[in-house]
N, CA, C and O of each residue as an XYZ file, in Angstrom:
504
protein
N     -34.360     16.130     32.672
C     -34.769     16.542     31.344
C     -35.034     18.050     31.345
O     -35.865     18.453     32.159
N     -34.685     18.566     30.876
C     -34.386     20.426     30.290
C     -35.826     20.373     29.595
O     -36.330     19.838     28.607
N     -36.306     21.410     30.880
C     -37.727     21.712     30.412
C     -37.873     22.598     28.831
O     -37.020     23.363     28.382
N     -39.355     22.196     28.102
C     -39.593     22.903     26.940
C     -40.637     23.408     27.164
O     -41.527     23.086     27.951
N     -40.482     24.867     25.916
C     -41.819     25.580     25.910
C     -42.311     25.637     24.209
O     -41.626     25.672     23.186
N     -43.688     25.630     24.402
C     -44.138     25.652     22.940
C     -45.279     26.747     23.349
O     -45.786     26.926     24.456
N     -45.521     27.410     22.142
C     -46.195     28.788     22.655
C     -47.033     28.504     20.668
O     -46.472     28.004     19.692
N     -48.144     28.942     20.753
C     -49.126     28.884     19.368
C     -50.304     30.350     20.368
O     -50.292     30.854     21.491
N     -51.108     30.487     19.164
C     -52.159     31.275     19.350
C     -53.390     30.454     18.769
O     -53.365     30.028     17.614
N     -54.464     30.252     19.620
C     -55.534     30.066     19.075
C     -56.781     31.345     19.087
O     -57.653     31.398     19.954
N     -56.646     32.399     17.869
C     -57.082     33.681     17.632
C     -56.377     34.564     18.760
O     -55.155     34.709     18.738
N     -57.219     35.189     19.809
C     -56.494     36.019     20.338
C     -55.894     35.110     22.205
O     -55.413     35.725     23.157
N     -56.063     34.173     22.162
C     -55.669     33.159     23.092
C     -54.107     32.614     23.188
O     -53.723     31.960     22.219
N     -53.238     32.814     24.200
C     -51.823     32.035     23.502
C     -52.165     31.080     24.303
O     -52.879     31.017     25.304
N     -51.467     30.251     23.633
C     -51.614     28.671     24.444
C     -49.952     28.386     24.818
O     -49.203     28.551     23.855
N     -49.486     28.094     25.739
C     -48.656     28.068     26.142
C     -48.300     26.397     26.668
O     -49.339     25.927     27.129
N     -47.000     25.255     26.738
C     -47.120     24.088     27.089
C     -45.869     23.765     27.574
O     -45.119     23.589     26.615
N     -45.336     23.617     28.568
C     -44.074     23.370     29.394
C     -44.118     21.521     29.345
O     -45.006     20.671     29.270
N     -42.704     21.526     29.433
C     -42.826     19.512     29.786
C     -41.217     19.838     30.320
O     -40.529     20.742     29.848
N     -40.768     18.880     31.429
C     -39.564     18.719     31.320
C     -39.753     19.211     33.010
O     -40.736     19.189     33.750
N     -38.023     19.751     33.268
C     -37.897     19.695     34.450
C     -38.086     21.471     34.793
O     -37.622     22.126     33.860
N     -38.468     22.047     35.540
C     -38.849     23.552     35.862
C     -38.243     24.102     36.821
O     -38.731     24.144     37.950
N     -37.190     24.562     36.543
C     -36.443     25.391     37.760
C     -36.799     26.493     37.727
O     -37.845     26.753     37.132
N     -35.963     27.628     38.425
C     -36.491     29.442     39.038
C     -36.635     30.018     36.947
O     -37.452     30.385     36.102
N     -35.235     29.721     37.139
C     -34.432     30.621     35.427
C     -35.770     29.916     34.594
O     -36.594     30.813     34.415
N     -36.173     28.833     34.123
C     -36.949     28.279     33.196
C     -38.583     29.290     33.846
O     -39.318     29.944     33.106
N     -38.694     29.184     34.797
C     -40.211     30.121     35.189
C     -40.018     31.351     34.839
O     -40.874     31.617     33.996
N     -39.505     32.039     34.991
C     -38.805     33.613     34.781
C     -38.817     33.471     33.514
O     -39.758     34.023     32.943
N     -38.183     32.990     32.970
C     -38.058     32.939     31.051
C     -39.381     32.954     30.931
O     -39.853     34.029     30.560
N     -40.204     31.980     31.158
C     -41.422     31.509     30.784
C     -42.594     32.641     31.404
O     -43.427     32.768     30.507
N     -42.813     33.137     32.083
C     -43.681     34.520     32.093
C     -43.029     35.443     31.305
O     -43.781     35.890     30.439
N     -41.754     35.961     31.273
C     -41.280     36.935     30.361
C     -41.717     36.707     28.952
O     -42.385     37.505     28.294
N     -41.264     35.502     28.532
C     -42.000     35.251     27.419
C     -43.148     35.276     27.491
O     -43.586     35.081     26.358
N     -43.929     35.407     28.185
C     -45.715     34.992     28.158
C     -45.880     36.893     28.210
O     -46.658     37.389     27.396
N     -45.217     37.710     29.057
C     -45.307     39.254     28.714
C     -45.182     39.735     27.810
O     -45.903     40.700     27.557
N     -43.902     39.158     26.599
C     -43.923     39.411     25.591
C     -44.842     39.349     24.642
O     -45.338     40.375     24.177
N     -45.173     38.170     24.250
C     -46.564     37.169     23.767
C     -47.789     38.109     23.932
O     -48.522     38.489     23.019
N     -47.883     38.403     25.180
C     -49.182     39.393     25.274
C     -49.282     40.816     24.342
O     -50.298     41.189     23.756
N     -48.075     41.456     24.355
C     -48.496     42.825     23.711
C     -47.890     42.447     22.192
O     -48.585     42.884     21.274
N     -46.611     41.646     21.768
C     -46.823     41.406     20.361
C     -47.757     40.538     19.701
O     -47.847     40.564     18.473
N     -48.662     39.553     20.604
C     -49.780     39.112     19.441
C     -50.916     39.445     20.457
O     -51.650     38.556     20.889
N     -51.047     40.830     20.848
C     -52.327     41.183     21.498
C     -53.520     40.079     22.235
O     -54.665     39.950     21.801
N     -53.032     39.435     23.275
C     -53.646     38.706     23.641
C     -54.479     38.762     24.689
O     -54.298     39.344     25.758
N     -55.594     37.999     24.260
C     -57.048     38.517     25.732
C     -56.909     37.348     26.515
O     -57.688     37.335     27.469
N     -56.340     36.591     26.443
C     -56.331     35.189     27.627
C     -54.568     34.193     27.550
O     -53.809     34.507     26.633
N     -54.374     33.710     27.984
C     -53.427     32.889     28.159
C     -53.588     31.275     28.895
O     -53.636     31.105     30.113
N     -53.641     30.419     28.099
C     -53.738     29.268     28.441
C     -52.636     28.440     28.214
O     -52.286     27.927     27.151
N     -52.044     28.349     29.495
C     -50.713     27.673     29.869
C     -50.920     25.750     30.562
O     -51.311     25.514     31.705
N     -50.757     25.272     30.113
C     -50.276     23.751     30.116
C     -49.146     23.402     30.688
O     -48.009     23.613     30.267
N     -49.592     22.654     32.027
C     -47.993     22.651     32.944
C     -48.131     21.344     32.926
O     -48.957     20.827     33.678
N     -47.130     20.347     31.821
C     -46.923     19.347     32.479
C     -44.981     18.777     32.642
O     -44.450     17.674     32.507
N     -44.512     19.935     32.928
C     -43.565     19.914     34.156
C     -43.587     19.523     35.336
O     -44.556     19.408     36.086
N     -41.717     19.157     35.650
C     -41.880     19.118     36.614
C     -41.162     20.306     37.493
O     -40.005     20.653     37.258
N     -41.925     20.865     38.478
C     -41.366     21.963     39.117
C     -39.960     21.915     40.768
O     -39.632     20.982     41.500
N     -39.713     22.739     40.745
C     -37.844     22.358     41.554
C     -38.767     23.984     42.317
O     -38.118     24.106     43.356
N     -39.300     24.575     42.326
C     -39.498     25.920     42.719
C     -39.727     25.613     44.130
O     -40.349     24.645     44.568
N     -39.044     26.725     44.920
C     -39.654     26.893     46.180
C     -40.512     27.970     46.504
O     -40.814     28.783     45.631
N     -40.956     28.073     47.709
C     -42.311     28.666     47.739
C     -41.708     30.509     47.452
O     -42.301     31.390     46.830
N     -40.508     30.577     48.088
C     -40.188     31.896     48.120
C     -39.801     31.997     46.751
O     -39.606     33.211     46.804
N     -39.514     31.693     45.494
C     -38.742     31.670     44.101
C     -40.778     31.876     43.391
O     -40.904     32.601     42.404
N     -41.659     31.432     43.790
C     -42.956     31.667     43.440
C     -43.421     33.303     43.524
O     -43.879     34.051     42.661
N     -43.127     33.494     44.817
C     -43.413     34.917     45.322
C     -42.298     35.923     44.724
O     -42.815     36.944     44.271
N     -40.697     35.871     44.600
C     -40.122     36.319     43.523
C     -40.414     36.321     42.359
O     -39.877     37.258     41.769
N     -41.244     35.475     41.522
C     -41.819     35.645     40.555
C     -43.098     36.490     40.369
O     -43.247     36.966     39.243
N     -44.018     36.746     41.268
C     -45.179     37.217     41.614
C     -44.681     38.583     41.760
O     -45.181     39.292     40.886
N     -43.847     39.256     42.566
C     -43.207     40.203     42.374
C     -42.865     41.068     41.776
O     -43.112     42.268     41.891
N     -41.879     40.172     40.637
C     -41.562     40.138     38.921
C     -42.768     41.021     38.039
O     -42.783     42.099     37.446
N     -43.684     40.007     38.287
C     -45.097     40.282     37.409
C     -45.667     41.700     37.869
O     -46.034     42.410     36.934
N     -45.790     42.184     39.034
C     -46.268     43.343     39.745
C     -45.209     44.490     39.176
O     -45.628     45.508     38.626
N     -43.859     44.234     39.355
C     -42.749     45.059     39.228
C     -42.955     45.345     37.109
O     -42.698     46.482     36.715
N     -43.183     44.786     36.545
C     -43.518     44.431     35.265
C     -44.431     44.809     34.314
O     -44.492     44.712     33.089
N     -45.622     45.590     35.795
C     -46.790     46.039     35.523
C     -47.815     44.673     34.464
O     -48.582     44.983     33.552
N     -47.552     43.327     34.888
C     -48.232     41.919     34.260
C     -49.650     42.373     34.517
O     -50.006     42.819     35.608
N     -50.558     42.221     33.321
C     -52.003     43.018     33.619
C     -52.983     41.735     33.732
O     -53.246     40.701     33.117
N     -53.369     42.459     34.928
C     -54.672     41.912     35.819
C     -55.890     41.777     35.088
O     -56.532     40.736     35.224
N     -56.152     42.354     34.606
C     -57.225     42.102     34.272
C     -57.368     40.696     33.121
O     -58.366     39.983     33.021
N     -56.095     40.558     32.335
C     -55.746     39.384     31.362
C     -56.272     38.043     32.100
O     -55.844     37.724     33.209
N     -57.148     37.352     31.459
C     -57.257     35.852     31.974
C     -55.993     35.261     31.671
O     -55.216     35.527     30.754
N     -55.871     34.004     33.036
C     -54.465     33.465     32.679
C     -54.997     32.526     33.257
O     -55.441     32.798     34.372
N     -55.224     30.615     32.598
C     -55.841     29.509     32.812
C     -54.430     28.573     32.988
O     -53.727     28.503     31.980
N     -54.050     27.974     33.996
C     -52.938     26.649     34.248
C     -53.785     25.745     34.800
O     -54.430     25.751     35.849
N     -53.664     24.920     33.859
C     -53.596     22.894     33.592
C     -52.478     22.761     34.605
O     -51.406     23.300     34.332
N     -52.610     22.105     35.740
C     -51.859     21.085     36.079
C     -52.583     19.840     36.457
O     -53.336     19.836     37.431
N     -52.449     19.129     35.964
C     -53.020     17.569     36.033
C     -52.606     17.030     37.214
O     -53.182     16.206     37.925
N     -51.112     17.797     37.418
C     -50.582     17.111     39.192
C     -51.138     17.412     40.348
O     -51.026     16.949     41.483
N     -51.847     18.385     39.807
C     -52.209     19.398     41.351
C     -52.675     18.233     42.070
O     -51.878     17.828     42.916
N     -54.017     17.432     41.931
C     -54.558     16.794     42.963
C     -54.071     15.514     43.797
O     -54.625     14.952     44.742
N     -52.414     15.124     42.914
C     -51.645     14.236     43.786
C     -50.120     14.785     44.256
O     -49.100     14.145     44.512
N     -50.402     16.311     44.261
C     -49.136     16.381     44.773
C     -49.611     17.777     46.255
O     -50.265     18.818     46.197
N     -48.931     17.123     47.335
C     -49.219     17.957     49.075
C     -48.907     19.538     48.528
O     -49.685     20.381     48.973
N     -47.898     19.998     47.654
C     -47.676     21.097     47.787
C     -46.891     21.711     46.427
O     -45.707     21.836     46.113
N     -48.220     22.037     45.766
C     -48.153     21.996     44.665
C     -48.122     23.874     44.382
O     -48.912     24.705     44.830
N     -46.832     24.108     43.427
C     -46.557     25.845     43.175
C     -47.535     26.430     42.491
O     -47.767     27.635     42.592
N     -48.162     25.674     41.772
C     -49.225     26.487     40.334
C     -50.215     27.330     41.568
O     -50.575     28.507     41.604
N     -50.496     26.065     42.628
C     -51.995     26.223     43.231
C     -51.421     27.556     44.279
O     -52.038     28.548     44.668
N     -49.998     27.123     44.543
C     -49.716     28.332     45.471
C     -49.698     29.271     44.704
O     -50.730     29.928     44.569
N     -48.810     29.528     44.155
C     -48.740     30.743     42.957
C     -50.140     31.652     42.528
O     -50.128     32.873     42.377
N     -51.465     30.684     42.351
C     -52.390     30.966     42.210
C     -53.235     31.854     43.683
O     -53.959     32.849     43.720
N     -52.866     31.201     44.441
C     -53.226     31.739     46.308
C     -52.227     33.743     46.173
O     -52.592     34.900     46.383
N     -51.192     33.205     45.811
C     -50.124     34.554     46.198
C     -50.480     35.864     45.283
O     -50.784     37.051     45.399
N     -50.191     34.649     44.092
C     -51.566     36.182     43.076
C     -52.767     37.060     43.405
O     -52.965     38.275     43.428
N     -53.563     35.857     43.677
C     -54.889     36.548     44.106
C     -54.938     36.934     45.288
O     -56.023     37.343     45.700
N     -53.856     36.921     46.123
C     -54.224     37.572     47.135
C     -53.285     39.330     47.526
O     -53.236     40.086     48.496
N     -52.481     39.295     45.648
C     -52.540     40.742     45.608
C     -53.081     41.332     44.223
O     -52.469     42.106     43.487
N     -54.278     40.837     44.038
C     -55.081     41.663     43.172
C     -55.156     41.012     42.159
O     -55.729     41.816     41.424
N     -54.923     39.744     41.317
C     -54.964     39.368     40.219
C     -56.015     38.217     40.162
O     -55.723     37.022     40.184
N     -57.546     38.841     40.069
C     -58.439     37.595     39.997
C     -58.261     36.777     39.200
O     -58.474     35.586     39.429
N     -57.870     37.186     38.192
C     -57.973     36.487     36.942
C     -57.270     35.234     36.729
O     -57.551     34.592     35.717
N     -56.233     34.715     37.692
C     -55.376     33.748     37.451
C     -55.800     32.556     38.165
O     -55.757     32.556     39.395
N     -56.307     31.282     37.357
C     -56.708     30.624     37.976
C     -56.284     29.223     37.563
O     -56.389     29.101     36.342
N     -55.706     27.794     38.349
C     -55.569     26.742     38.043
C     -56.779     25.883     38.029
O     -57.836     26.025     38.645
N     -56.412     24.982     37.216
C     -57.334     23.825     36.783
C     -56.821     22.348     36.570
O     -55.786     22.158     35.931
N     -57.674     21.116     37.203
C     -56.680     20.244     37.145
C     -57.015     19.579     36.065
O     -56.653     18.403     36.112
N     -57.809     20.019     34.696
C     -58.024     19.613     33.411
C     -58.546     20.499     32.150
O     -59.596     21.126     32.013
N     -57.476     20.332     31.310
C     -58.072     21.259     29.875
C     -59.625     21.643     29.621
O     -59.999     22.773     29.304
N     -60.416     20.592     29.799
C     -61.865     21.189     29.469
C     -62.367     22.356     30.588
O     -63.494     22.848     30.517
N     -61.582     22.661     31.425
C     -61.938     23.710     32.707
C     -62.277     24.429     32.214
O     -63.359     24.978     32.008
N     -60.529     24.576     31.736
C     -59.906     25.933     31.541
C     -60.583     26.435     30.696
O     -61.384     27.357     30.844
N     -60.237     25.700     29.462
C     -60.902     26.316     28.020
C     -62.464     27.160     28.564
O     -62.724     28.363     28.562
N     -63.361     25.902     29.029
C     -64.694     26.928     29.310
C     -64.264     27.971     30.519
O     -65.097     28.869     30.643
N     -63.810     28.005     30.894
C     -63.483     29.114     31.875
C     -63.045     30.572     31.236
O     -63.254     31.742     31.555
N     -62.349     29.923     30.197
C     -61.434     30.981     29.109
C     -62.676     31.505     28.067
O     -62.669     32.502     27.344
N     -63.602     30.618     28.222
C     -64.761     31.389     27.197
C     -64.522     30.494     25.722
O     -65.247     30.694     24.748
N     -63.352     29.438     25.713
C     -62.817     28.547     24.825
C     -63.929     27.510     23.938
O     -63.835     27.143     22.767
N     -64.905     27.223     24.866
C     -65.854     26.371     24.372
C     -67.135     27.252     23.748
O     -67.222     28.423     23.376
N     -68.324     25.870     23.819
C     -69.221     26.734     23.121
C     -70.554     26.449     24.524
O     -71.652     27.002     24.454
């Protein structure tokens, strides 16, 4: 199944929601679009919803991480991923992805294995 993206704003928040199957080209699209998203609807957080399924290997993660650096993708932006799979799957990309980030400078990116995390994490709740 040919992964989808649905992208909304809740105020200055994009909410972002993948389903389907997730190869390299579909991730790449999908931050580019999420770069875009940021400076045309000025956004202070990004809350992305992964319930894909991912084909990525660990090195196609770090090419992407790359991407984002090469891209000048700003650090300081909160960026919240839902994966609900994380805690039944051995080797899971979000959580790596999340390890490779932060371990060149991007605190801000953090997974969660449920929406109510994120949101309060994002400052979303009350």
């Amino acid at each position: 199944m040919k992964m989808t993206f649905k992208y909304r704003c809740e105020g200055t928040i994009g909410i972002v929601e993948l389903t389907g199957s997730k190869h390299f080209d579909d991730a790449m699209k999908t931050w580019k679009t999420i770069r875009l998203n940021i400076e045309k609807d000025r956004l202070s957080a990004v809350l992305l919803i992964d319930h894909s399924i991912s084909s990525l290997r660990p090195s196609q993660v770090i090419e992407i991480q790359q991407w984002m650096a090469s891209e000048k993708f700003p650090k300081k932006l909160k960026i919240a991923i839902v994966d609900e799979k994380m805690a039944n799957e051995k080797n899971n990309n979000n959580v790596f992805g999340e390890t490779v980030v932060y371990n060149r400078g991007w605190a801000n990116f953090k997974v969660f294995n449920n929406e109510a995390s994120a949101r309060k994490w994002l400052g979303l709740t009350d």
